[in-house]
C-alpha positions as a Markdown table, in Angstrom:
| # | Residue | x | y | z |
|---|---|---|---|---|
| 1 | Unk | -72.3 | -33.9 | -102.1 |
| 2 | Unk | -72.2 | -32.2 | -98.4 |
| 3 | Unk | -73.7 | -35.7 | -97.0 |
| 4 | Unk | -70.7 | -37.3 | -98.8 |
| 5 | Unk | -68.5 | -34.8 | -97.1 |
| 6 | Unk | -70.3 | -35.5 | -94.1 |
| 7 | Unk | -69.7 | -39.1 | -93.9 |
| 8 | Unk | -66.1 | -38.8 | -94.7 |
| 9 | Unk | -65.6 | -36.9 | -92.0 |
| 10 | Unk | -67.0 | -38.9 | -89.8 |
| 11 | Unk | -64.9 | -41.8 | -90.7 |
| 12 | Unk | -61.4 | -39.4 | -90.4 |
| 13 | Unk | -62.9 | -38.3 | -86.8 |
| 14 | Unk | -64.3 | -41.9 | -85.6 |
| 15 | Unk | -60.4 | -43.3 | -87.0 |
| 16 | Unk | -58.9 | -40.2 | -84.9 |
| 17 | Unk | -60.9 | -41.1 | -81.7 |
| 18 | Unk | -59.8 | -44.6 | -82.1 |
| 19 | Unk | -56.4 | -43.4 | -82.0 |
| 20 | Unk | -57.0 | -41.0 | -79.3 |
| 21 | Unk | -56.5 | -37.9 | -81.4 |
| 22 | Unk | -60.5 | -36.2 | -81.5 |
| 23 | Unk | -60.1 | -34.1 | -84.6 |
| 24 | Unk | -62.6 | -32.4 | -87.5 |
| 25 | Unk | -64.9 | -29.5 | -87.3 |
| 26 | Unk | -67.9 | -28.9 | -85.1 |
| 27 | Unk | -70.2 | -25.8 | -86.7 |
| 28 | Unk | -72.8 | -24.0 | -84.2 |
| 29 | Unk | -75.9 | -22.1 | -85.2 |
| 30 | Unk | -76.3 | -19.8 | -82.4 |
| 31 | Unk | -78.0 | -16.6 | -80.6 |
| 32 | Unk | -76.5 | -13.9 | -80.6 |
| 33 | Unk | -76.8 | -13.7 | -76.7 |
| 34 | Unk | -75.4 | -17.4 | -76.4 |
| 35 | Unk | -72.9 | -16.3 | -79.0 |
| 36 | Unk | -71.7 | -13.4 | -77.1 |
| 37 | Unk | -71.9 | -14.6 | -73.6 |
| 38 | Unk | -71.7 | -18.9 | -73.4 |
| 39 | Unk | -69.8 | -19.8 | -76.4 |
| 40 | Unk | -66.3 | -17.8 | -76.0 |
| 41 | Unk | -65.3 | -19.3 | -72.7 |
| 42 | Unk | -66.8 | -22.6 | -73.7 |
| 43 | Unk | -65.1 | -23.5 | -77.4 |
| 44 | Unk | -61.7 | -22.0 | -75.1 |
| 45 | Unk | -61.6 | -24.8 | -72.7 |
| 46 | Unk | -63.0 | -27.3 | -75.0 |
| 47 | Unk | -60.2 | -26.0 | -77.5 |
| 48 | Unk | -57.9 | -26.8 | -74.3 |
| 49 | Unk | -59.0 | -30.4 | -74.4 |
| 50 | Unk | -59.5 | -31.0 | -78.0 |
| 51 | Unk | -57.2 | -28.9 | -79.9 |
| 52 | Unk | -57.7 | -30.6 | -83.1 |
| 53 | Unk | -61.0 | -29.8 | -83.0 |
| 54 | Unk | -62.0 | -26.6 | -85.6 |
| 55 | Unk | -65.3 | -25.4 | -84.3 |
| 56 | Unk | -66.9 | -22.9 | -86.1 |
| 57 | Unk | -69.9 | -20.1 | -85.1 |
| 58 | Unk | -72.0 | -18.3 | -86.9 |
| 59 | Unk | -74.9 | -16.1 | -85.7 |
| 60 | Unk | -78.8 | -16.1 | -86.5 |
| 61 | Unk | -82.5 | -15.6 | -85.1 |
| 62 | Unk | -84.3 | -18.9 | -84.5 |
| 63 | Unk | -85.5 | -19.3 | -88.2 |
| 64 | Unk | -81.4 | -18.9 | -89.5 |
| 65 | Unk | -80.8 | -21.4 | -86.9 |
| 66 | Unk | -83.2 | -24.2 | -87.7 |
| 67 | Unk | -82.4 | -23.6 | -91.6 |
| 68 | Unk | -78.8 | -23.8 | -91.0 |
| 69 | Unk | -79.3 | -27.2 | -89.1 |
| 70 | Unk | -82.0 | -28.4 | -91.6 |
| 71 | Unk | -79.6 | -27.7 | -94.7 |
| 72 | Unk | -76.6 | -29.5 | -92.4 |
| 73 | Unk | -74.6 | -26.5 | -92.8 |
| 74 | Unk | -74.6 | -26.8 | -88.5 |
| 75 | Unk | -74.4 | -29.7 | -86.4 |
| 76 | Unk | -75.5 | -27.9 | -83.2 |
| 77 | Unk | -77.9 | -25.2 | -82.8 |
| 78 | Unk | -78.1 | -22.5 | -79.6 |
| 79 | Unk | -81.4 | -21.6 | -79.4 |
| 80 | Unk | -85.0 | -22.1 | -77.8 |
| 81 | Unk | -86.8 | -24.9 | -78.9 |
| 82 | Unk | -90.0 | -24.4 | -80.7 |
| 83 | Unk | -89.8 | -27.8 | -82.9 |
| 84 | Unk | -92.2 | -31.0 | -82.4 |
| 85 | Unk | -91.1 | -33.9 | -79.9 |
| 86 | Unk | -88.5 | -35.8 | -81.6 |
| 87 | Unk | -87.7 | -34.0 | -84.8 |
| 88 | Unk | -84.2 | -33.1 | -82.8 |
| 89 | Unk | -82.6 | -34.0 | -79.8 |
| 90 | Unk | -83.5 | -30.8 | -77.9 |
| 91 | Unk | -81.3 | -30.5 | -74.6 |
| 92 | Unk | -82.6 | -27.6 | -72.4 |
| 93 | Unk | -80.3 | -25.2 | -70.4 |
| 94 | Unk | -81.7 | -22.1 | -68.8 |
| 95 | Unk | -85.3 | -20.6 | -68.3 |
| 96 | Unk | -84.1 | -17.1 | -69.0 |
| 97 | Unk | -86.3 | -14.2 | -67.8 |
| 98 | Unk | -87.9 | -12.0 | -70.3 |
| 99 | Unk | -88.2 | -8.0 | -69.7 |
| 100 | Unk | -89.9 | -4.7 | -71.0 |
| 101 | Unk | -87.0 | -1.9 | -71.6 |
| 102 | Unk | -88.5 | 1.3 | -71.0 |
| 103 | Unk | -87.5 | 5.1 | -70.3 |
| 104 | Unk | -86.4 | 6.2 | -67.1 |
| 105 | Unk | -89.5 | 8.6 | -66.5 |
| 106 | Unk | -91.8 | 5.6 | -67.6 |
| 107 | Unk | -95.2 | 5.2 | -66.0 |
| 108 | Unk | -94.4 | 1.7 | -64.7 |
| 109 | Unk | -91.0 | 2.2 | -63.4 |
| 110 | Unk | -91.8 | 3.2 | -59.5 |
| 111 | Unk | -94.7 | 0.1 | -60.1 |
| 112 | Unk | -91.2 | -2.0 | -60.4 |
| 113 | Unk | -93.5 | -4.5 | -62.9 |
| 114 | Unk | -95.1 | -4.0 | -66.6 |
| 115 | Unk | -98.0 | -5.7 | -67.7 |
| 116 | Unk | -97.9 | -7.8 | -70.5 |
| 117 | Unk | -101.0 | -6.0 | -71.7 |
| 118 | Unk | -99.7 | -2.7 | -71.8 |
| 119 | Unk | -97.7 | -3.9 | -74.9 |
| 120 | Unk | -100.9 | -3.5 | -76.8 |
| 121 | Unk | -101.7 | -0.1 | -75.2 |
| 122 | Unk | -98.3 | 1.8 | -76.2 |
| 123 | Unk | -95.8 | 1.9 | -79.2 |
| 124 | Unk | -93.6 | -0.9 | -79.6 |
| 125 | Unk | -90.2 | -1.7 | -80.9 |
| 126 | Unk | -89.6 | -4.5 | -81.9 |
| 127 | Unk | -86.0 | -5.9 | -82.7 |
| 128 | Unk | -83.8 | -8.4 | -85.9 |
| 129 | Unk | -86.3 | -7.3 | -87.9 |
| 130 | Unk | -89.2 | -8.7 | -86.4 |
| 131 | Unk | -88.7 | -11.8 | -86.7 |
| 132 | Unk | -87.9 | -12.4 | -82.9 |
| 133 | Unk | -89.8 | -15.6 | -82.6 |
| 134 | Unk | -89.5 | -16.0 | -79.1 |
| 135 | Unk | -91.0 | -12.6 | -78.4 |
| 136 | Unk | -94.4 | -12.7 | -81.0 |
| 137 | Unk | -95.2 | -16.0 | -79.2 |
| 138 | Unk | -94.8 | -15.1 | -76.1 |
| 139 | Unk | -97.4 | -12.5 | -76.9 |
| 140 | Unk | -99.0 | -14.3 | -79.3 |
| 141 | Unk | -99.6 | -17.2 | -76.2 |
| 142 | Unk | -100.5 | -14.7 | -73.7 |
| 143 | Unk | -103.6 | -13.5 | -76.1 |
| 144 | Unk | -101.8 | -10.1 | -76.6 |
| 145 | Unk | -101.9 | -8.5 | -79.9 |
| 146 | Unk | -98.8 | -5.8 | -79.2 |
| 147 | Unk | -99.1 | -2.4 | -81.0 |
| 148 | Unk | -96.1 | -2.5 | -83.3 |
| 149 | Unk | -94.9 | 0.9 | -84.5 |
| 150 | Unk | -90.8 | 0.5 | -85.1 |
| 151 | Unk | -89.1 | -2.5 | -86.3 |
| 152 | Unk | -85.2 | -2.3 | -85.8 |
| 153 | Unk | -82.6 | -4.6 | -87.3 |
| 154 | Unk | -80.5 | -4.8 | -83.9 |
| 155 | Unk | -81.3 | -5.9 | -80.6 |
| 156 | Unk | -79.2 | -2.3 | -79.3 |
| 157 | Unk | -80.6 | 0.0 | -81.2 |
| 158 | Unk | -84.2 | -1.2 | -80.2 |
| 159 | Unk | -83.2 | -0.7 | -76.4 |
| 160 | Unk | -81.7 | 2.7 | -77.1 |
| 161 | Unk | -85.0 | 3.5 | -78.7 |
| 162 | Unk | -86.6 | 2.6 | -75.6 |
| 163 | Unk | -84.2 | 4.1 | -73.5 |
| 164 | Unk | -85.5 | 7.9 | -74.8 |
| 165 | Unk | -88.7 | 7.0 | -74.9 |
| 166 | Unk | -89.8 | 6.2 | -78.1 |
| 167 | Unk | -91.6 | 3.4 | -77.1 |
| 168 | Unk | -91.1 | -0.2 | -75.2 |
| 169 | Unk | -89.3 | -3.2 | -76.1 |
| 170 | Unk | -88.6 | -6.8 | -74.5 |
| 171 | Unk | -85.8 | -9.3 | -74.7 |
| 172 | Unk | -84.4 | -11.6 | -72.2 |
| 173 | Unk | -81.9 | -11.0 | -70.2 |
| 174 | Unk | -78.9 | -12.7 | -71.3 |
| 175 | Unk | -79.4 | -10.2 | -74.3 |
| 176 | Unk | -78.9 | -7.6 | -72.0 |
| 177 | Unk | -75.9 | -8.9 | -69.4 |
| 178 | Unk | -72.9 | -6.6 | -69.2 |
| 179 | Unk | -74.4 | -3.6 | -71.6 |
| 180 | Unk | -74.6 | -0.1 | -70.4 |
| 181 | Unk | -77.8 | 1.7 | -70.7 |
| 182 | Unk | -80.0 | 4.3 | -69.3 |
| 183 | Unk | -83.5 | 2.6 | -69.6 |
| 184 | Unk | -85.0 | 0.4 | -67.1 |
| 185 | Unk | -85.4 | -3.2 | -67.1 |
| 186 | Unk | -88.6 | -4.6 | -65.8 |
| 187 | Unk | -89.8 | -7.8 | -65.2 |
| 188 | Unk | -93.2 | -8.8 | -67.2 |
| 189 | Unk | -96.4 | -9.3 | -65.0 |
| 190 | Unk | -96.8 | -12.2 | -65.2 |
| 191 | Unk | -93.5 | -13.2 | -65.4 |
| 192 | Unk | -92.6 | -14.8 | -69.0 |
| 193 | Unk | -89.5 | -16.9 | -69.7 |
| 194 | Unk | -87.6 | -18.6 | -72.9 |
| 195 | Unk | -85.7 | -21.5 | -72.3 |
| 196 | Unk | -82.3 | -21.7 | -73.7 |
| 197 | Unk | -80.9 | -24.5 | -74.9 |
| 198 | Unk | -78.6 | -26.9 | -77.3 |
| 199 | Unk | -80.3 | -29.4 | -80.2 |
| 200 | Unk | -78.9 | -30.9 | -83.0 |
| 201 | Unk | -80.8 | -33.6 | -85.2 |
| 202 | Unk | -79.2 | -37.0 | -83.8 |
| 203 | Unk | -76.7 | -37.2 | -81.5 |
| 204 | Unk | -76.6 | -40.9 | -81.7 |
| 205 | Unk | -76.0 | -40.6 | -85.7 |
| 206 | Unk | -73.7 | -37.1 | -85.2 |
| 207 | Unk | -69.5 | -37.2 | -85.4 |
| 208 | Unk | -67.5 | -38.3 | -82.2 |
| 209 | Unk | -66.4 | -34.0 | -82.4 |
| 210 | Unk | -70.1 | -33.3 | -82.2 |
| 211 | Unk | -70.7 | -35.6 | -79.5 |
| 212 | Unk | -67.5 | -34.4 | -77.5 |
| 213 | Unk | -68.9 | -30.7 | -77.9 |
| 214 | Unk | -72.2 | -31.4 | -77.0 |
| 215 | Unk | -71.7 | -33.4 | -73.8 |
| 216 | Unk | -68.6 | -30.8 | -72.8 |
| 217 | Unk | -71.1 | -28.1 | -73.3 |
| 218 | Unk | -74.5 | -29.6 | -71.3 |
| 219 | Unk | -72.2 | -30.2 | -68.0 |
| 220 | Unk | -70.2 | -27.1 | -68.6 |
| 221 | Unk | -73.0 | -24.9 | -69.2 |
| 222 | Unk | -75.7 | -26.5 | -67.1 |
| 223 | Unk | -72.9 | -25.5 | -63.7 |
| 224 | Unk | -72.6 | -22.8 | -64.9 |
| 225 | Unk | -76.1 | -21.2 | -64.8 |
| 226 | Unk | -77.0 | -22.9 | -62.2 |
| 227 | Unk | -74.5 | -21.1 | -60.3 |
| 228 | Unk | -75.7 | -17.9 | -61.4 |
| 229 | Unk | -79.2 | -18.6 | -60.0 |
């Protein structure tokens, strides 16, 4: 029944385009992060464009966001990309930098750097419930096996944790943009990045709304960070 619904749709929004009325629903699986800080400004101006266009966000991990896009429930997913080669069209967007939160009286703070292998040396808090993908691979790849003592549901109450010194925690930084804290932010040694990006199963088989959001959003998004770097 929803690939029946699917299809119709697609024949209301191919007639519409035809016509030069774009119309029908786009629905994003996102990060949180890209939730909070790309998608706002970004369904705003494409709403400007396209305002029969409904697009529709909710909010997940990577493992909410691949289900919701494997199940159909999304047509675009916000996320990093940790699929095989060609099981979706996986356009990438931003290496963003990922960081140990720590205490402002922390051993590494004046060393301005944290070791990745100090994760397995002190407590740890990890945040959603540990299942952060990005983060246990990162470690996981790096050959570090961290010592996990605190599991939070929320990013934010992980990094206030940090911030008195219960432990250390990491995220990357777009997590972190515009929020007021206390602890110290500092960069892994070596460094360790997630890229950030937009994939969706086909774009040559998804809705002429998809398509519209997803091309609006690659040259919107892709100026935008790279101003910021």
């Amino acid at each position: 029944m929803r690939n029946f619904l699917k299809q119709e749709e697609f024949i209301y929004q191919t007639r519409d385009e035809i016509n030069n009325l774009l119309t029908g629903t786009v629905s994003i699986a996102s990060y949180f992060s890209i939730a909070t800080h790309w998608l706002p400004e970004l369904i705003l101006e494409f709403k400007k464009m396209h305002p029969g266009v409904n697009v529709q966000v909710t909010e997940g991990v990577y493992q909410e966001v691949i289900e919701q896009l494997n199940n159909k429930t999304a047509d675009i997913g916000f996320a990093t990309n940790h699929l095989k080669d060609g099981e979706y069209d996986w356009y990438p967007l931003y290496d963003d930098a990922m960081v140990a939160i720590v205490s402002q009286n922390h051993a590494f703070v004046n060393d301005g750097v944290y070791p990745i292998h100090q994760f397995e040396k002190e407590d740890v808090i990890v945040p959603v419930g540990g299942k952060d993908i990005d983060i246990l691979l990162m470690l996981e790849e790096s050959g570090v096996k961290p010592k996990i003592t605190y599991i939070t549901k929320e990013n934010f109450s992980a990094l206030k944790m940090a911030e008195i010194g219960l432990g250390t925690t990491l995220m990357n930084e777009l997590i972190l943009k515009d929020f007021r804290s206390n602890a110290v932010y500092l960069p892994i040694d070596p460094p360790q990045y997630i890229t950030l990006g937009l994939l969706l199963p086909s774009y040559k088989e998804a809705s002429p709304a998809t398509k519209a959001f997803v091309k609006f959003a690659i040259e919107k998004l892709t100026q935008k960070n790279c101003s910021n770097t």
